[in-house]
VEXTIPA-437667 format. One record per residue (C-alpha): z, x, y; residue in one letter. Coordinates in pm, 1 decimal, decimal comma, always signed. Example, Ala and Ser with C-alpha at 12.3 -4.5 7.8 and 13.67 -1.06 7.14 Angstrom:
// residues 2
<node Z="+780,0" X="+1230,0" Y="-450,0" r="A"/>
<node Z="+714,0" X="+1367,0" Y="-106,0" r="S"/>
//
This chain:
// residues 193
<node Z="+1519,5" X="-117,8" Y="-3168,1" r="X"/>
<node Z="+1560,3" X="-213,4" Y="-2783,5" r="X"/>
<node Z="+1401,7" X="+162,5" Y="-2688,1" r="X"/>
<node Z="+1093,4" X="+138,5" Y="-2465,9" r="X"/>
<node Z="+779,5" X="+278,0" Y="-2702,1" r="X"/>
<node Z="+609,8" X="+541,7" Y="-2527,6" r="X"/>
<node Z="+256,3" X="+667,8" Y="-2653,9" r="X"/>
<node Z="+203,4" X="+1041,0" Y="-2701,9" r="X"/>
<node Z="-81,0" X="+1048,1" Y="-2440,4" r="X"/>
<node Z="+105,9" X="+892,9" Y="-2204,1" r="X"/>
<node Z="+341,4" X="+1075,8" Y="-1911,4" r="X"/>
<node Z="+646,8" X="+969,9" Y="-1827,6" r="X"/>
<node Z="+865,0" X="+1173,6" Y="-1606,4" r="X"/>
<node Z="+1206,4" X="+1252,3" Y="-1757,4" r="X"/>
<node Z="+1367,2" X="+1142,5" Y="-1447,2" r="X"/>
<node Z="+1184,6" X="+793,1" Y="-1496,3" r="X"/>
<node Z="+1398,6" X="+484,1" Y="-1548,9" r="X"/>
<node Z="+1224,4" X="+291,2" Y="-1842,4" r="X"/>
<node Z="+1399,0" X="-43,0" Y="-1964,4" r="X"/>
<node Z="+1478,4" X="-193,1" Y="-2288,6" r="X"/>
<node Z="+1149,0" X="-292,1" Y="-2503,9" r="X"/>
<node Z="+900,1" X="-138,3" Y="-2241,1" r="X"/>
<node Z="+565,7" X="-55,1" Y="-2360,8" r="X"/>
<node Z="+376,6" X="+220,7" Y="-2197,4" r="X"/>
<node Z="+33,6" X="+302,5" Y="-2375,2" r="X"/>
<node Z="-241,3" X="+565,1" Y="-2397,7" r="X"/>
<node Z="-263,1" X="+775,8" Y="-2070,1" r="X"/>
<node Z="-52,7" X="+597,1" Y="-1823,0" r="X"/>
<node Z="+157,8" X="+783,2" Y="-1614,5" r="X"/>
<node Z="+467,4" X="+735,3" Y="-1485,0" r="X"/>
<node Z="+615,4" X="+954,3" Y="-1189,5" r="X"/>
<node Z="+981,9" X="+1096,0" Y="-1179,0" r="X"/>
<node Z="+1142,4" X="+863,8" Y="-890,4" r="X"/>
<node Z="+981,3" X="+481,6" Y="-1054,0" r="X"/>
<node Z="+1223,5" X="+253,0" Y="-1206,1" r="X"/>
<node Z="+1047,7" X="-0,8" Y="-1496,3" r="X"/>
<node Z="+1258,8" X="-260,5" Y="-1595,0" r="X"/>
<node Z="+1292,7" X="-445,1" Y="-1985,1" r="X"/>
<node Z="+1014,6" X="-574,4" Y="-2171,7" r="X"/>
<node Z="+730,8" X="-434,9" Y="-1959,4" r="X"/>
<node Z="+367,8" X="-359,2" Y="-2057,9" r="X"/>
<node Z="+212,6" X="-76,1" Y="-1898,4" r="X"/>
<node Z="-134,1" X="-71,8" Y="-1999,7" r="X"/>
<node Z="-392,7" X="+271,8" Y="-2053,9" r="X"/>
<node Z="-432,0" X="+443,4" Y="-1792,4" r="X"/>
<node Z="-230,4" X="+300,0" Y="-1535,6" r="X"/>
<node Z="-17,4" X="+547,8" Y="-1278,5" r="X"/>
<node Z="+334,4" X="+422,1" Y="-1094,4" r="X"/>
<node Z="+451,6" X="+701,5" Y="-819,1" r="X"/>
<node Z="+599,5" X="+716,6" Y="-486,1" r="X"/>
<node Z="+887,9" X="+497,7" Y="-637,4" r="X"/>
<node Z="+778,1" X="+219,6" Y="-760,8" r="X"/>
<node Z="+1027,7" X="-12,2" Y="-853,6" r="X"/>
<node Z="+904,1" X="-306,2" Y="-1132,9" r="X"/>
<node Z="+1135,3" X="-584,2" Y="-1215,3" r="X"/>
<node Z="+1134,0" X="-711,2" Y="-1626,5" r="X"/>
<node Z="+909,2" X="-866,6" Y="-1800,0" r="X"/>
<node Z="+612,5" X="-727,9" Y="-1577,7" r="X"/>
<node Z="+244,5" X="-723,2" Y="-1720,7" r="X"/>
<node Z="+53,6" X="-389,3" Y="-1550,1" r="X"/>
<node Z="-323,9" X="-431,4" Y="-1729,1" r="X"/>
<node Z="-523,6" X="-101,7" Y="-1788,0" r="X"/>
<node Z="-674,4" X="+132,2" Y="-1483,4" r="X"/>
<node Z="-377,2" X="-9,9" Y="-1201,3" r="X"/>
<node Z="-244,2" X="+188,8" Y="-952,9" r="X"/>
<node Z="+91,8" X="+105,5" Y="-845,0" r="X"/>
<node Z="+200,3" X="+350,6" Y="-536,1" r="X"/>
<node Z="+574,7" X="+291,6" Y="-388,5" r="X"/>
<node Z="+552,1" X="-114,7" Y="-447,7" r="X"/>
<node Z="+808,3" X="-382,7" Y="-574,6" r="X"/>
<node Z="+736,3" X="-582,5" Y="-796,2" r="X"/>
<node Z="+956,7" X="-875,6" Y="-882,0" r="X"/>
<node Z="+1050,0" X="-982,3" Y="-1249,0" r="X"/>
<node Z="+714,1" X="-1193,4" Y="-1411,0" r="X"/>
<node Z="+448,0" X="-1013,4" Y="-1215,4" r="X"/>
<node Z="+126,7" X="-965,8" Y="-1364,2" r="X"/>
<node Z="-128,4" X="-688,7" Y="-1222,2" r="X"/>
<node Z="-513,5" X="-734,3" Y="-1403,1" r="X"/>
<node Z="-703,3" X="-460,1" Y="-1486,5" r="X"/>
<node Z="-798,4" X="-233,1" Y="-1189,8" r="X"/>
<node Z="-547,2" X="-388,2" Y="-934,1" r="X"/>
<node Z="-425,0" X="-102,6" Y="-645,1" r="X"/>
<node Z="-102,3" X="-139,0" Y="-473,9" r="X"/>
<node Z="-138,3" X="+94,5" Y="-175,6" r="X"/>
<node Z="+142,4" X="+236,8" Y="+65,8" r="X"/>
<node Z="+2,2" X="+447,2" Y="+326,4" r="X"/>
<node Z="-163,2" X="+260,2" Y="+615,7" r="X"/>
<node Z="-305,9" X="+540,3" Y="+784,0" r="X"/>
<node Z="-429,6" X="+779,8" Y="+489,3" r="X"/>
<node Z="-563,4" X="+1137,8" Y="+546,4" r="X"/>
<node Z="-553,3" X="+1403,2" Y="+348,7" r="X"/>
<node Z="-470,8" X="+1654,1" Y="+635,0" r="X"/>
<node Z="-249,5" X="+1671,5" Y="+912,0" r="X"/>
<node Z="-353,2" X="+1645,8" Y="+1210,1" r="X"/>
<node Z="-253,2" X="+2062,1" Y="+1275,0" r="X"/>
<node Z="-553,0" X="+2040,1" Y="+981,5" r="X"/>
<node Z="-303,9" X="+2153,8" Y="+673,8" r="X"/>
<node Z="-288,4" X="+1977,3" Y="+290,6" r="X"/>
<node Z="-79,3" X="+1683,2" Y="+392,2" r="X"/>
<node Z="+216,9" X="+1721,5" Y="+134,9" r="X"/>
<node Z="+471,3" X="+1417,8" Y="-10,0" r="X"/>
<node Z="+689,8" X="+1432,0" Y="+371,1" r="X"/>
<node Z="+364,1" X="+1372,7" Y="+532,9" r="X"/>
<node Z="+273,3" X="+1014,1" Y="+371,2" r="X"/>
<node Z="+360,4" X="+739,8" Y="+601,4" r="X"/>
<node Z="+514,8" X="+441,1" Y="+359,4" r="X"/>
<node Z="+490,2" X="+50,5" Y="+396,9" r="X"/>
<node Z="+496,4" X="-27,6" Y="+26,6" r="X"/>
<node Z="+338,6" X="-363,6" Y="-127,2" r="X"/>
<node Z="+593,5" X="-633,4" Y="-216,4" r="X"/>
<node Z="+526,9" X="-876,0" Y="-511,8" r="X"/>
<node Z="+738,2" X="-1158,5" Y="-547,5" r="X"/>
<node Z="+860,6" X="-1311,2" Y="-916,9" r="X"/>
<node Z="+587,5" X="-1527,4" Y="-1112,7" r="X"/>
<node Z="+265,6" X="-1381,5" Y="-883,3" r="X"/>
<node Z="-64,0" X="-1251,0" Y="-1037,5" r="X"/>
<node Z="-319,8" X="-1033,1" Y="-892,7" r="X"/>
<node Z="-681,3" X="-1026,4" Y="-1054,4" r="X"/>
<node Z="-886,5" X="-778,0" Y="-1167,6" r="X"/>
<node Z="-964,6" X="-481,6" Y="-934,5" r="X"/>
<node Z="-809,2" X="-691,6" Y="-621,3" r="X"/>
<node Z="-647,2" X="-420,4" Y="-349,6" r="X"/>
<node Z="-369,6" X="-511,3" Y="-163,5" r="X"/>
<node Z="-302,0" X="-323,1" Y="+163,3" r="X"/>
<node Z="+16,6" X="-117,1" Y="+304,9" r="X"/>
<node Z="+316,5" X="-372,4" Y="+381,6" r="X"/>
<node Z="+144,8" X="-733,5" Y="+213,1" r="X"/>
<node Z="+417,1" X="-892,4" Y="+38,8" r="X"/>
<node Z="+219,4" X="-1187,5" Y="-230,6" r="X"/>
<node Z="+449,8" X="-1462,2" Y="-272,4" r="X"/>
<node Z="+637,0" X="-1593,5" Y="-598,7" r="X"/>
<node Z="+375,6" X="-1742,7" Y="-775,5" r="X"/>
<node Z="+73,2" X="-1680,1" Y="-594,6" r="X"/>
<node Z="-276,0" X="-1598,8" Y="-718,0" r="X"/>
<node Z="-502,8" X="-1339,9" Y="-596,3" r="X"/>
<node Z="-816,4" X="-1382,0" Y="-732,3" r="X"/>
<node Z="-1076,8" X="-1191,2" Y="-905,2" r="X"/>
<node Z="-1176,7" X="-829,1" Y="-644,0" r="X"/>
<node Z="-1023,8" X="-986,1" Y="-348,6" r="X"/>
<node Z="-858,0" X="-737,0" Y="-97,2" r="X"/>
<node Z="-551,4" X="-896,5" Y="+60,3" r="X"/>
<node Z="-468,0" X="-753,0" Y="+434,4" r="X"/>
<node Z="-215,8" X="-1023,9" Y="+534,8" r="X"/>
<node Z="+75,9" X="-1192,1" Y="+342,8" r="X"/>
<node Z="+38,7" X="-1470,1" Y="+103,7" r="X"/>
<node Z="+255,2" X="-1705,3" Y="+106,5" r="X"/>
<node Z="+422,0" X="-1872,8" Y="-228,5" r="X"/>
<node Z="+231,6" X="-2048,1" Y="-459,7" r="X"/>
<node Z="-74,7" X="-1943,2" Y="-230,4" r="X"/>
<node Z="-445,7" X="-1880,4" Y="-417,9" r="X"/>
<node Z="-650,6" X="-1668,6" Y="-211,3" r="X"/>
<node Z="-999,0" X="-1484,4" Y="-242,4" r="X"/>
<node Z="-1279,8" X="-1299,7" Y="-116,4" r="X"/>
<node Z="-1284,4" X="-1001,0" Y="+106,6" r="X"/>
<node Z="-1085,2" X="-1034,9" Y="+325,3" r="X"/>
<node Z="-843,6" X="-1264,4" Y="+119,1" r="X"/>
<node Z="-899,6" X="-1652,5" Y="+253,4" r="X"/>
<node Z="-632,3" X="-1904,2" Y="+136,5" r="X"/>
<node Z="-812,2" X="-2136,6" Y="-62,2" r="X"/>
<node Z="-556,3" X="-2333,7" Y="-211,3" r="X"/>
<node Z="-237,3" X="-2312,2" Y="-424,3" r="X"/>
<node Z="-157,8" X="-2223,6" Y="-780,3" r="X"/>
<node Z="+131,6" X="-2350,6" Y="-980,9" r="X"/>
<node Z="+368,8" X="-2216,9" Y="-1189,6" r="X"/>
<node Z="+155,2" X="-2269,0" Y="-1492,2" r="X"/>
<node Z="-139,5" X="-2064,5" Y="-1337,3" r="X"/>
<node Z="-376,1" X="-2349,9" Y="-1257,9" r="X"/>
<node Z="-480,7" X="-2481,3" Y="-938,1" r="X"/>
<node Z="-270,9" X="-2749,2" Y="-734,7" r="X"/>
<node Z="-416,9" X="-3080,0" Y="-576,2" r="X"/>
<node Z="-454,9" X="-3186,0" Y="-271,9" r="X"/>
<node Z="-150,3" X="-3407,6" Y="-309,0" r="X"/>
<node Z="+40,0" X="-3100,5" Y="-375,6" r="X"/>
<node Z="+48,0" X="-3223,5" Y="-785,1" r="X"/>
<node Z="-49,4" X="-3005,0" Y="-1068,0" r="X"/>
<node Z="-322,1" X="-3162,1" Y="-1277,2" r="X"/>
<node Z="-268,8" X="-2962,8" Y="-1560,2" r="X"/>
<node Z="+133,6" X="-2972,1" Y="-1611,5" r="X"/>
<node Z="+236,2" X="-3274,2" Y="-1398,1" r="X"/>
<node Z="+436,3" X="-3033,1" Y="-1153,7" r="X"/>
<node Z="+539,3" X="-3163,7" Y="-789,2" r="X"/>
<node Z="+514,8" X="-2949,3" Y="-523,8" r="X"/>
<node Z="+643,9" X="-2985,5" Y="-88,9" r="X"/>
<node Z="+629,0" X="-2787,8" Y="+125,2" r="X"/>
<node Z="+847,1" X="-2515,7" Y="+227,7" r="X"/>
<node Z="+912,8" X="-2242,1" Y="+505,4" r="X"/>
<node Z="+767,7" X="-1973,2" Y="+260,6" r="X"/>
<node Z="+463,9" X="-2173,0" Y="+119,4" r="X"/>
<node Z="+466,9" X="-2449,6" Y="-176,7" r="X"/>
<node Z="+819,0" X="-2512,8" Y="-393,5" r="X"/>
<node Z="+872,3" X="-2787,0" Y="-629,9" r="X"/>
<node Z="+976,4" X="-3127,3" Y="-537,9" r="X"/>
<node Z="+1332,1" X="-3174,0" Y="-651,8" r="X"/>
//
């Protein structure tokens, strides 16, 4: 009962770690060195290499590619969303030969607990998105984003912060939605104890 459901289209890597309850559907793929913790969804078509590690209870949406990142426990990737690793991508050497798996410079994405990224956003080499940030809707994120931050547009421009329950904050740092307090911190927003 707590085995991860795998469908038959889909390729997972022997050498995958796959948690508890995981769902991995039609024609997502899943390299050999990735770690996926418990009750994940992996939606169709989505590919995890250059290991990836994802925390529990992460939501990958069809069409993602996820290449070398972290993501923390409670992420949620829309559809489309790239992760990328390699800030200076070729697909030669510079001697002019197939540049092979030794040759990939990595500074994976980071994605803290609680954050979402919207549909067909791209986040660059080294970004880390704070817990509980938003990333809106085809943004591409060069810089970090601090917690709680809501950015768009390309580039991504902070244009506010989200809270916990997904909606936007005030600008008295209040949550109209859920009644959540918020202060600031040295990482971005946290609630007011």
């Amino acid at each position: 009962m707590d085995a991860p459901f795998i469908a038959e289209s889909a390729e997972v890597a022997d050498e995958a770690h796959v948690g508890a309850r995981t769902r991995i559907w039609h024609h997502a793929q899943v390299d050999a060195d990735v770690r996926v913790g418990e009750d994940c969804v992996l939606g169709k078509g989505v590919h995890v290499a250059s290991a990836a590690v994802i925390g529990s209870r992460v939501k990958i949406q069809d069409g993602c590619g996820v290449f070398g990142a972290i993501l923390e426990d409670g992420v949620m990737l829309a559809p489309g969303v790239y992760l990328l690793e390699d800030p200076a991508p070729r697909a030669i050497t510079p001697a002019g030969y197939l540049k092979g798996r030794n040759d990939w410079q990595r500074e994976p994405v980071t994605i803290r607990y609680g954050a979402t990224v919207g549909a067909n956003a791209v986040i660059a080499p080294g970004v880390t998105i704070g817990q509980y940030a938003m990333v809106g809707i085809g943004t591409v994120v060069g810089h970090d984003v601090p917690d709680h931050g809501l950015v768009m547009g390309n580039p991504a421009r902070q244009l506010g912060w989200a809270c916990r329950c997904g909606h936007r904050i005030d600008d008295n740092l209040t949550c109209p939605t859920c009644g959540r307090f918020y202060r600031r911190g040295p990482n971005g927003l946290c609630l007011a104890t």
